[in-house]
PDB file of N, CA, C and O in Angstrom:
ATOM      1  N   UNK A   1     -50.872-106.927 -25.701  1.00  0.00           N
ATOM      2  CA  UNK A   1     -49.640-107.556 -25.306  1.00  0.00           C
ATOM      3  C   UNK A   1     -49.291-108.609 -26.353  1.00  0.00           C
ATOM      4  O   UNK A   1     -50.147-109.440 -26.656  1.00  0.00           O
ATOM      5  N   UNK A   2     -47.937-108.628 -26.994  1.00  0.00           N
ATOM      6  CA  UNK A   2     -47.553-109.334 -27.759  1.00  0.00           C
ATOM      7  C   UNK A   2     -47.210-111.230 -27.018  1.00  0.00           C
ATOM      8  O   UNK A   2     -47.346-111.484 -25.821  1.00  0.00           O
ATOM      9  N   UNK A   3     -46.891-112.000 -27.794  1.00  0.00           N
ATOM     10  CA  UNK A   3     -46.624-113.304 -27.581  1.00  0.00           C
ATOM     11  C   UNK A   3     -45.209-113.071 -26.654  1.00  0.00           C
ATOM     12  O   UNK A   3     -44.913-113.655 -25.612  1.00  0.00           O
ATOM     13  N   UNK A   4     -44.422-112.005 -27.392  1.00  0.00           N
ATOM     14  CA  UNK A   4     -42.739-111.761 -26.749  1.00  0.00           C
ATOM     15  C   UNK A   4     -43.165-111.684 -25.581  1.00  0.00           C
ATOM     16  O   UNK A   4     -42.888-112.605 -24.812  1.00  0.00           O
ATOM     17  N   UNK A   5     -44.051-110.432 -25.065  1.00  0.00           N
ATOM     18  CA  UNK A   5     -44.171-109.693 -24.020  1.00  0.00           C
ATOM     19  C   UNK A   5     -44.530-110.402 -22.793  1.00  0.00           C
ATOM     20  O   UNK A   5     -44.201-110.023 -21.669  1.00  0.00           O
ATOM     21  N   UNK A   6     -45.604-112.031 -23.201  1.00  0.00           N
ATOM     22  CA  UNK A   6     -45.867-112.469 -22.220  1.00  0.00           C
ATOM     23  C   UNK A   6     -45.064-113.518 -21.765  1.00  0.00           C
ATOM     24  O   UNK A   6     -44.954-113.830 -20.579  1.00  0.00           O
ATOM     25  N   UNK A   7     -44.400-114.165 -22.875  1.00  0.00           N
ATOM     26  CA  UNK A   7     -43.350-114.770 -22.497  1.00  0.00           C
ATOM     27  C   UNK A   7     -42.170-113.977 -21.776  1.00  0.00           C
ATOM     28  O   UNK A   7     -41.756-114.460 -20.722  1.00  0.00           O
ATOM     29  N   UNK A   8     -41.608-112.830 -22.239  1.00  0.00           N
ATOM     30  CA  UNK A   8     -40.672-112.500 -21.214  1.00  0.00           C
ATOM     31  C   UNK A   8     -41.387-112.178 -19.671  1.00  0.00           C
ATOM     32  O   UNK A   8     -40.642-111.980 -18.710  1.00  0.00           O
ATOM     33  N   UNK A   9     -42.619-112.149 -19.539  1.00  0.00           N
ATOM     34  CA  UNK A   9     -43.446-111.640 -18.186  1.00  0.00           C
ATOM     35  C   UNK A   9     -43.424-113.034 -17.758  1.00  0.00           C
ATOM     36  O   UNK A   9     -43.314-113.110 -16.535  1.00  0.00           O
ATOM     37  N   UNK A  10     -43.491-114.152 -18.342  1.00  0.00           N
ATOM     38  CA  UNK A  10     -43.260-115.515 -17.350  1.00  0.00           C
ATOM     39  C   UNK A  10     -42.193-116.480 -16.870  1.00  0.00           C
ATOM     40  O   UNK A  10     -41.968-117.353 -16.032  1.00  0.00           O
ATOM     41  N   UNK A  11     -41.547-115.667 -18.119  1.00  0.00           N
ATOM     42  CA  UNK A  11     -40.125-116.377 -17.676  1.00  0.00           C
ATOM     43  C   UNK A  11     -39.341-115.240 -16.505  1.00  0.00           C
ATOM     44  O   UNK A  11     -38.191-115.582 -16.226  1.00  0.00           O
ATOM     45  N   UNK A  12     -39.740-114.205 -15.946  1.00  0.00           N
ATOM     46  CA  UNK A  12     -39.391-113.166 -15.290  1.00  0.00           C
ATOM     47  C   UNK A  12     -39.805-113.750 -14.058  1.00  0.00           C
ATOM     48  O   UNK A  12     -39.161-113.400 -13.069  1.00  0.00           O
ATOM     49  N   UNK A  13     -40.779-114.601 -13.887  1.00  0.00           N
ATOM     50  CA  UNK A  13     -41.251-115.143 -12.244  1.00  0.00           C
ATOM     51  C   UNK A  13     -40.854-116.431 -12.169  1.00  0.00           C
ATOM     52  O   UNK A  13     -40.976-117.252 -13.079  1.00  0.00           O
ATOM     53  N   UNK A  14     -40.105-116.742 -10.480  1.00  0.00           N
ATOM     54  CA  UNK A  14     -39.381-118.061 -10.203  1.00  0.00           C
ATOM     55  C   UNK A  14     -40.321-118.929 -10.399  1.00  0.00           C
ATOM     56  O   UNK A  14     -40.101-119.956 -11.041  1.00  0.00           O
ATOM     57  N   UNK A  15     -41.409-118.670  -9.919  1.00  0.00           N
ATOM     58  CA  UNK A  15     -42.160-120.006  -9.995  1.00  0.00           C
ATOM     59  C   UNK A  15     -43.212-120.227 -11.096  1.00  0.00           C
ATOM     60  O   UNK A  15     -44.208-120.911 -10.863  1.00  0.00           O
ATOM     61  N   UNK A  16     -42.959-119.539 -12.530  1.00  0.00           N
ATOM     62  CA  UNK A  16     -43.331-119.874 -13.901  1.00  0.00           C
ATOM     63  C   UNK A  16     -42.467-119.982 -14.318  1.00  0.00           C
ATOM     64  O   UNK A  16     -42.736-120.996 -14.962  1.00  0.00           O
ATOM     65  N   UNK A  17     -40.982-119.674 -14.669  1.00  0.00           N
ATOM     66  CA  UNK A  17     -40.022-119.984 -15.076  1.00  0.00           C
ATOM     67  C   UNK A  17     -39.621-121.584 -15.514  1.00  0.00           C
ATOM     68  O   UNK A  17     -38.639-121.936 -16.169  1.00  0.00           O
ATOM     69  N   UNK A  18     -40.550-122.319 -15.019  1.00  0.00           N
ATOM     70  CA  UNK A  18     -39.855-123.511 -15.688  1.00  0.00           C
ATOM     71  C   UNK A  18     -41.133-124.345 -16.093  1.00  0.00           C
ATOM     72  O   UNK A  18     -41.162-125.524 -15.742  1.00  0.00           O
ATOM     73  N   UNK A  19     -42.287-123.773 -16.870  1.00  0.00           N
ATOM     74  CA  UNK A  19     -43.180-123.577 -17.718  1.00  0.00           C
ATOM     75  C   UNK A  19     -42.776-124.082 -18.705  1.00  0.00           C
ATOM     76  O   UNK A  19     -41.666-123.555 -18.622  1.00  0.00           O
ATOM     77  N   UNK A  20     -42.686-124.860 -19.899  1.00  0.00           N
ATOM     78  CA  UNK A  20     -42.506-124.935 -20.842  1.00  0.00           C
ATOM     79  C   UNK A  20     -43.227-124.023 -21.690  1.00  0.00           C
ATOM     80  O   UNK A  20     -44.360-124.207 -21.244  1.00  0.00           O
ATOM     81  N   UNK A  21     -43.369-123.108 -22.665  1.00  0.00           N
ATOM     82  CA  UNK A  21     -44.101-122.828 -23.487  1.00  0.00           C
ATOM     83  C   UNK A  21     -43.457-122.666 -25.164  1.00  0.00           C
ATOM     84  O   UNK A  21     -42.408-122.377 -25.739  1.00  0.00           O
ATOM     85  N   UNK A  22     -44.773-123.040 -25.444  1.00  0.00           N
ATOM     86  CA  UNK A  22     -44.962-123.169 -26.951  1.00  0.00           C
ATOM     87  C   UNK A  22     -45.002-122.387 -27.931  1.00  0.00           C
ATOM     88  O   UNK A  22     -46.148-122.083 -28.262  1.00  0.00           O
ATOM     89  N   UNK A  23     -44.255-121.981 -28.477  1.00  0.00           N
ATOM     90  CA  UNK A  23     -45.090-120.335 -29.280  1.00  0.00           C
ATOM     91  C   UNK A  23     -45.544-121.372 -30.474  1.00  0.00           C
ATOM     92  O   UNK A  23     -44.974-122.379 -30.893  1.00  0.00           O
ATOM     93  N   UNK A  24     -46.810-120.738 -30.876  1.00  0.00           N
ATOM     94  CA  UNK A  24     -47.366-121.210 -31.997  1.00  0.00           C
ATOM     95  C   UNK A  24     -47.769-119.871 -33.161  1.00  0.00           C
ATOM     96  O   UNK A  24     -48.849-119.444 -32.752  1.00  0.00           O
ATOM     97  N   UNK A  25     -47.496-119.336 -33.983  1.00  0.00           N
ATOM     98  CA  UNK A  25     -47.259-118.646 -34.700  1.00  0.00           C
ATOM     99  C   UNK A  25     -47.417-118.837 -36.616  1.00  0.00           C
ATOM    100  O   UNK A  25     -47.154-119.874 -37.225  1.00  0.00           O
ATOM    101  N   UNK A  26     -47.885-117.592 -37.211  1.00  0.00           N
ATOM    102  CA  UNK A  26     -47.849-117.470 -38.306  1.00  0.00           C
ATOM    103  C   UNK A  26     -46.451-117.393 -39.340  1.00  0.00           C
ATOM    104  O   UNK A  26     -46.014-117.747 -40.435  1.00  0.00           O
ATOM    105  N   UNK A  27     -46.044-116.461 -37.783  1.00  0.00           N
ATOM    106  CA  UNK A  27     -44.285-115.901 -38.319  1.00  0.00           C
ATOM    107  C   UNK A  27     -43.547-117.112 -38.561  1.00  0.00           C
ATOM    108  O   UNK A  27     -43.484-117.983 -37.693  1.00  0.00           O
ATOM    109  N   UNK A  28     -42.657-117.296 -40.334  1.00  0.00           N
ATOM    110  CA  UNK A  28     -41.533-117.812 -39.395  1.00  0.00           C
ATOM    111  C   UNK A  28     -40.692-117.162 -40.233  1.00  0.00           C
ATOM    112  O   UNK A  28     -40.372-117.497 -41.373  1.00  0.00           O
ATOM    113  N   UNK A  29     -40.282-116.022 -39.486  1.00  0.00           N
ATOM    114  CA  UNK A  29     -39.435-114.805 -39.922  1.00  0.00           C
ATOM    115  C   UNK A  29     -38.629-115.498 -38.725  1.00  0.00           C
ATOM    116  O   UNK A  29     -39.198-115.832 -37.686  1.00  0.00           O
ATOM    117  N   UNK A  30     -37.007-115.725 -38.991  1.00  0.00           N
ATOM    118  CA  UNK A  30     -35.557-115.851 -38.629  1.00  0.00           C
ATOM    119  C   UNK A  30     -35.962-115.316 -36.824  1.00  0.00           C
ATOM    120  O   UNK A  30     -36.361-115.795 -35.762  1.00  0.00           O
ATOM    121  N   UNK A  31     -35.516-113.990 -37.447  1.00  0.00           N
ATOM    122  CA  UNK A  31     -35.689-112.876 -36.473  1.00  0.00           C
ATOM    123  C   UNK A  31     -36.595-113.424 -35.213  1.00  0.00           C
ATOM    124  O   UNK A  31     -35.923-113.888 -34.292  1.00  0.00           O
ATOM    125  N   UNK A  32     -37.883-113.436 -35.054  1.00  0.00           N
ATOM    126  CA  UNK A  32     -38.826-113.845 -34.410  1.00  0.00           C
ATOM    127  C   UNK A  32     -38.748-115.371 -33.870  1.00  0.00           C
ATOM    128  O   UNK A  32     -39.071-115.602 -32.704  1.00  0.00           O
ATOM    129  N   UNK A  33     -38.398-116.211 -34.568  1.00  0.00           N
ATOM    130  CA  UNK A  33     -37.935-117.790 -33.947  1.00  0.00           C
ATOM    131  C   UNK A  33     -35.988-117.704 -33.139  1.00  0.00           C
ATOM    132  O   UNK A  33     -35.416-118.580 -32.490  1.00  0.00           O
ATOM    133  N   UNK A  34     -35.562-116.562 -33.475  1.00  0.00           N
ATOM    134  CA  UNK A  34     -34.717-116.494 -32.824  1.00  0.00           C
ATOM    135  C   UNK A  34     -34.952-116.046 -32.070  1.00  0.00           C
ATOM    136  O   UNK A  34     -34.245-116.421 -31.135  1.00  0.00           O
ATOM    137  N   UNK A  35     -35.811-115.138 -31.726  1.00  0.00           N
ATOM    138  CA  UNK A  35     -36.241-113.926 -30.235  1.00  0.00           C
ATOM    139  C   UNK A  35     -36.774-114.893 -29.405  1.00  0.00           C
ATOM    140  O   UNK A  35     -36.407-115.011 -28.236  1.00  0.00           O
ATOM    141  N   UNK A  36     -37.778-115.731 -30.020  1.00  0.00           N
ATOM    142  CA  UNK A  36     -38.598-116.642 -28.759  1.00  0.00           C
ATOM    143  C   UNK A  36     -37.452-117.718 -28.266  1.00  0.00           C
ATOM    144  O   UNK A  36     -37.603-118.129 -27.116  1.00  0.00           O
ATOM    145  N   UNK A  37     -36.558-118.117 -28.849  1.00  0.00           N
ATOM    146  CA  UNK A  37     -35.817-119.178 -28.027  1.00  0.00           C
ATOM    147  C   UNK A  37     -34.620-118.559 -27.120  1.00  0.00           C
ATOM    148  O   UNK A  37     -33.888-119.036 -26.253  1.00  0.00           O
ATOM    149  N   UNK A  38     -34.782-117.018 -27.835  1.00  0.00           N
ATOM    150  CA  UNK A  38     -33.794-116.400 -26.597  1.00  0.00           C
ATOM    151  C   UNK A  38     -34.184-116.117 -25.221  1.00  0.00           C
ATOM    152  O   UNK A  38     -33.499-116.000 -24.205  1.00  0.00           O
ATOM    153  N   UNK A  39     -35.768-116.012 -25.473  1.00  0.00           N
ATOM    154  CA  UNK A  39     -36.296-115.556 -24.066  1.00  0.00           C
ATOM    155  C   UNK A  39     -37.423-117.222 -23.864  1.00  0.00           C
ATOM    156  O   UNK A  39     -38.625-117.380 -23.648  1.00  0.00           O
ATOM    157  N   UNK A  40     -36.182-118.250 -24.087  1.00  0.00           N
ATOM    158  CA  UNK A  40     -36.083-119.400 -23.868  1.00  0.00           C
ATOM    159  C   UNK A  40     -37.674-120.183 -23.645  1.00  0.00           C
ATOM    160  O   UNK A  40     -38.146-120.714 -22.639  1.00  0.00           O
ATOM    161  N   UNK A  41     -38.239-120.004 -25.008  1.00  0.00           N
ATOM    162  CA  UNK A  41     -39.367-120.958 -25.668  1.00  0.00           C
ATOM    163  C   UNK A  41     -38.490-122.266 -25.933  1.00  0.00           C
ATOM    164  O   UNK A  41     -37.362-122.620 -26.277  1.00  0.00           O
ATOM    165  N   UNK A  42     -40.104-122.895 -25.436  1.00  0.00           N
ATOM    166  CA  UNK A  42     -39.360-124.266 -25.583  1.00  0.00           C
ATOM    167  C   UNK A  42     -39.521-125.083 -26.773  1.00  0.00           C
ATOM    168  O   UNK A  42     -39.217-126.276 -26.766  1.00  0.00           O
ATOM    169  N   UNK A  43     -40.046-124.415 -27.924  1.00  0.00           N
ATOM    170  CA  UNK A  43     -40.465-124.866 -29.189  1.00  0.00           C
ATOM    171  C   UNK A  43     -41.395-123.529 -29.858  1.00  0.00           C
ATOM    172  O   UNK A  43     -42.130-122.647 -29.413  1.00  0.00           O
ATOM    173  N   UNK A  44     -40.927-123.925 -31.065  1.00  0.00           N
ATOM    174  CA  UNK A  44     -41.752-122.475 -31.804  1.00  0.00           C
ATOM    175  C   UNK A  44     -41.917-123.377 -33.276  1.00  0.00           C
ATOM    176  O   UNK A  44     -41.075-123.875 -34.023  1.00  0.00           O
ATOM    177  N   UNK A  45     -43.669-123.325 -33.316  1.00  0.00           N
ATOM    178  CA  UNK A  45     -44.263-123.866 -34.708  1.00  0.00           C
ATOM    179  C   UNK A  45     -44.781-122.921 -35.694  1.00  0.00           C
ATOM    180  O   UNK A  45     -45.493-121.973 -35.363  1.00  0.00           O
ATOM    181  N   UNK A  46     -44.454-123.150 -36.839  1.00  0.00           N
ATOM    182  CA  UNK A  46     -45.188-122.195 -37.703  1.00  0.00           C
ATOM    183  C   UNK A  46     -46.695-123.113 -38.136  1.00  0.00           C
ATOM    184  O   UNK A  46     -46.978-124.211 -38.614  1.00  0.00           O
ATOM    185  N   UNK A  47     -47.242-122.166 -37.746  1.00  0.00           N
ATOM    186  CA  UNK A  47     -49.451-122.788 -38.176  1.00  0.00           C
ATOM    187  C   UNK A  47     -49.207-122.774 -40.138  1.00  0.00           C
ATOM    188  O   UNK A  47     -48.910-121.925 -40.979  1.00  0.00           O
ATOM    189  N   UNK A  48     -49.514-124.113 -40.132  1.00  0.00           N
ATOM    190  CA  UNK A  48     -50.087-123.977 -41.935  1.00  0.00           C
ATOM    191  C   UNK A  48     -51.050-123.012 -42.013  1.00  0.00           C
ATOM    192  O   UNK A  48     -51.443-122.254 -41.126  1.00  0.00           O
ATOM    193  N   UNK A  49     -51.392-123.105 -43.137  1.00  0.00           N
ATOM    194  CA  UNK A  49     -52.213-122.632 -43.450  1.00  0.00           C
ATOM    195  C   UNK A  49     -53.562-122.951 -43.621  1.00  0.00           C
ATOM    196  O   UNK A  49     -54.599-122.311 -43.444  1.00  0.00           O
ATOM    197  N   UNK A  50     -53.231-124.487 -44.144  1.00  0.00           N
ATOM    198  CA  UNK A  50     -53.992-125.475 -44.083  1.00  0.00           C
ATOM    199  C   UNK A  50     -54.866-126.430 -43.158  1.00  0.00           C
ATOM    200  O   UNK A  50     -54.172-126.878 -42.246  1.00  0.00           O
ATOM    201  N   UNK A  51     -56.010-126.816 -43.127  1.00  0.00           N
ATOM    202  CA  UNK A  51     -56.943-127.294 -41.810  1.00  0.00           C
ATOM    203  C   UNK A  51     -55.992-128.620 -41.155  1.00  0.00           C
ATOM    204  O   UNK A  51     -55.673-128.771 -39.976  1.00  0.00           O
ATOM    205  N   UNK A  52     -55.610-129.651 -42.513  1.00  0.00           N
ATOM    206  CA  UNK A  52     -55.501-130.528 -42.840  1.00  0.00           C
ATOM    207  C   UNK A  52     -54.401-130.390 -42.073  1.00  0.00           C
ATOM    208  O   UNK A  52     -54.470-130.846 -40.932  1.00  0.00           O
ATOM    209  N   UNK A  53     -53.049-129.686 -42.548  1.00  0.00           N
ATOM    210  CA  UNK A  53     -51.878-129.922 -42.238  1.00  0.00           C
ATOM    211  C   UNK A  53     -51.527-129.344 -40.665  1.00  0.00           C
ATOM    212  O   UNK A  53     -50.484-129.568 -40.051  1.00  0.00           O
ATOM    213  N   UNK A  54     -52.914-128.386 -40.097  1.00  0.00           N
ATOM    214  CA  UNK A  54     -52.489-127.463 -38.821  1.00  0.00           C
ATOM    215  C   UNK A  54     -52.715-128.970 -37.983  1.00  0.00           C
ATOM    216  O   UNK A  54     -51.820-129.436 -37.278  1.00  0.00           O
ATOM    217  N   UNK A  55     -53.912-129.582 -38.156  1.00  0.00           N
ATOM    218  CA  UNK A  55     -54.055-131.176 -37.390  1.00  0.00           C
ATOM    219  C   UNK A  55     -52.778-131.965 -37.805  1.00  0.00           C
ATOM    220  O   UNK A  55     -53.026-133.001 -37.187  1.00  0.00           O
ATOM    221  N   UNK A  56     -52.059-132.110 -38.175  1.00  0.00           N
ATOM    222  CA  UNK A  56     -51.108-132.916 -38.468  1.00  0.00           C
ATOM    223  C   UNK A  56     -49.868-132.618 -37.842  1.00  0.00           C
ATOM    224  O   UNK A  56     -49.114-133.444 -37.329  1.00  0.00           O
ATOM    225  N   UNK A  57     -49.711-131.466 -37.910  1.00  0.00           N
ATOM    226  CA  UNK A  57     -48.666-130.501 -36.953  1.00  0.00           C
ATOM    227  C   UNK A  57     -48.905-131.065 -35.454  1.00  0.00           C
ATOM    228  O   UNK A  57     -48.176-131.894 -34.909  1.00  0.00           O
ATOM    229  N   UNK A  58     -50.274-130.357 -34.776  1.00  0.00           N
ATOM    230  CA  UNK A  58     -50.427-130.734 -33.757  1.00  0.00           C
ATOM    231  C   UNK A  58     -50.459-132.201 -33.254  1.00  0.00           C
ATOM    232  O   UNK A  58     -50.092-132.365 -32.090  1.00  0.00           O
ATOM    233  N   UNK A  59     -50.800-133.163 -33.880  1.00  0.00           N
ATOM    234  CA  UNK A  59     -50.256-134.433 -33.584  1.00  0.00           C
ATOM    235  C   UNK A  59     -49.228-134.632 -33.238  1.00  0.00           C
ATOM    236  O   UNK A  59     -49.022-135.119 -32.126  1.00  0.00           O
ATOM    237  N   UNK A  60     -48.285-134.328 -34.056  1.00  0.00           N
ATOM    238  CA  UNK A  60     -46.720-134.507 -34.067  1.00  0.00           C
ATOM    239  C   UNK A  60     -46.514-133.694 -32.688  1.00  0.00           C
ATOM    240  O   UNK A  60     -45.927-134.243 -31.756  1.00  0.00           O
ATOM    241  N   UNK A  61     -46.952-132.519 -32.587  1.00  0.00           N
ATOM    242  CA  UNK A  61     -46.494-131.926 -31.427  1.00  0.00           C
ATOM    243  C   UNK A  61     -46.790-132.377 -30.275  1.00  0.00           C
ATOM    244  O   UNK A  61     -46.110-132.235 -29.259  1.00  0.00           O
ATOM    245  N   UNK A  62     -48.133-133.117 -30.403  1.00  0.00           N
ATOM    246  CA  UNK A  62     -48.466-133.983 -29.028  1.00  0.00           C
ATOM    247  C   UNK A  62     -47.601-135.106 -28.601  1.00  0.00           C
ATOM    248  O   UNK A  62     -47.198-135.375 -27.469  1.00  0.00           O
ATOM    249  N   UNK A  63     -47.336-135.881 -30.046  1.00  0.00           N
ATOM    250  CA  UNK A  63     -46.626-137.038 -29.329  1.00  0.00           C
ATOM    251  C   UNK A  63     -45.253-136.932 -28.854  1.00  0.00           C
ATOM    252  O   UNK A  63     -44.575-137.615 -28.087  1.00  0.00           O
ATOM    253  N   UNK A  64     -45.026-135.809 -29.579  1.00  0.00           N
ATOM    254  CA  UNK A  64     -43.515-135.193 -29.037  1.00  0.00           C
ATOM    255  C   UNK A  64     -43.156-135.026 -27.893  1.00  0.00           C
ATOM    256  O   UNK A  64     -42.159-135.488 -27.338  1.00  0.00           O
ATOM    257  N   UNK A  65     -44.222-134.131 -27.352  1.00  0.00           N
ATOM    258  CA  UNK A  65     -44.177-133.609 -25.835  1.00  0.00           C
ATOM    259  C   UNK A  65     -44.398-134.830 -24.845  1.00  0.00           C
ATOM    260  O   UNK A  65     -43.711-135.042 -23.846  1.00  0.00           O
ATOM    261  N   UNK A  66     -45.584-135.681 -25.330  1.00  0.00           N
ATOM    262  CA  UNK A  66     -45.778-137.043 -24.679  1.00  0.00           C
ATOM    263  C   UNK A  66     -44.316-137.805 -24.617  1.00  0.00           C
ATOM    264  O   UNK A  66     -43.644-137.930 -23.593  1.00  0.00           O
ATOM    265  N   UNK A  67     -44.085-138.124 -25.487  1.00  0.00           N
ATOM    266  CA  UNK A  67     -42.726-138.762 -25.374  1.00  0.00           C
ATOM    267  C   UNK A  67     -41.655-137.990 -24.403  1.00  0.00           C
ATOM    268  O   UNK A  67     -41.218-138.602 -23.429  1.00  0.00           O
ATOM    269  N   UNK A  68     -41.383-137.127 -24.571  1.00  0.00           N
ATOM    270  CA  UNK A  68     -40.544-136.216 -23.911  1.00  0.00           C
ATOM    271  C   UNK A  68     -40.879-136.261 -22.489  1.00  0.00           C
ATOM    272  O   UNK A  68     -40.031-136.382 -21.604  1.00  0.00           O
ATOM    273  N   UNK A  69     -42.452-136.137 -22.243  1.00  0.00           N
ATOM    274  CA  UNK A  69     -42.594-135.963 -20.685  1.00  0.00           C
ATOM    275  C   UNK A  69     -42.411-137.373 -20.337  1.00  0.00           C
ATOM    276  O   UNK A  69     -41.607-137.469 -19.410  1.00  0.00           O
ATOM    277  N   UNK A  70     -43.027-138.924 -20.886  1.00  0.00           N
ATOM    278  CA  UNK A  70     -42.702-139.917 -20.172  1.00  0.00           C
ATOM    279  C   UNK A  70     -41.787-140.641 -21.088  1.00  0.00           C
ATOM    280  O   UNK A  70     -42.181-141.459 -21.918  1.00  0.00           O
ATOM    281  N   UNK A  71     -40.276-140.233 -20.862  1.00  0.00           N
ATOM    282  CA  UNK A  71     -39.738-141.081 -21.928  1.00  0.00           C
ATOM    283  C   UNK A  71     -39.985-142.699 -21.957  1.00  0.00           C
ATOM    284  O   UNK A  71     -40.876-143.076 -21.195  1.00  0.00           O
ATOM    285  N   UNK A  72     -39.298-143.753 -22.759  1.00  0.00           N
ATOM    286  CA  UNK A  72     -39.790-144.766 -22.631  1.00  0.00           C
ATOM    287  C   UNK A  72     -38.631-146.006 -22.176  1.00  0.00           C
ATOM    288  O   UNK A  72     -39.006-147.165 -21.997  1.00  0.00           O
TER     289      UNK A  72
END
């Protein structure tokens, strides 16, 4: 089962539907960051490549979401 596949399988049930999810991904082919926000991802990251920079990403993504869930 692809990343698409399970996202459209959760956004398909009322009571996962308002799930946030993350796609985290190699891709960042157009195509594919447009598909996941159609079947309404709530963020789509492309993974470095790098050890260094994948921790740095995810920071940012933490405090993001932190902020977001308790604004200030």
């Amino acid at each position: 089962m692809s990343g698409f596949e399970f996202l459209r399988i959760i956004k398909s049930h009322d009571q996962l539907r308002s799930i946030p999810v993350v796609i985290l991904s190699t891709s960042n082919y157009d195509l594919d960051v447009q598909q996941a926000y159609a079947l309404s991802a709530a963020s789509y990251i492309v993974k470095p490549i790098e050890y260094s920079a994948f921790v740095s990403i995810i920071k940012i993504f933490v405090a993001y979401w932190t902020i977001n869930e308790h604004p200030v």
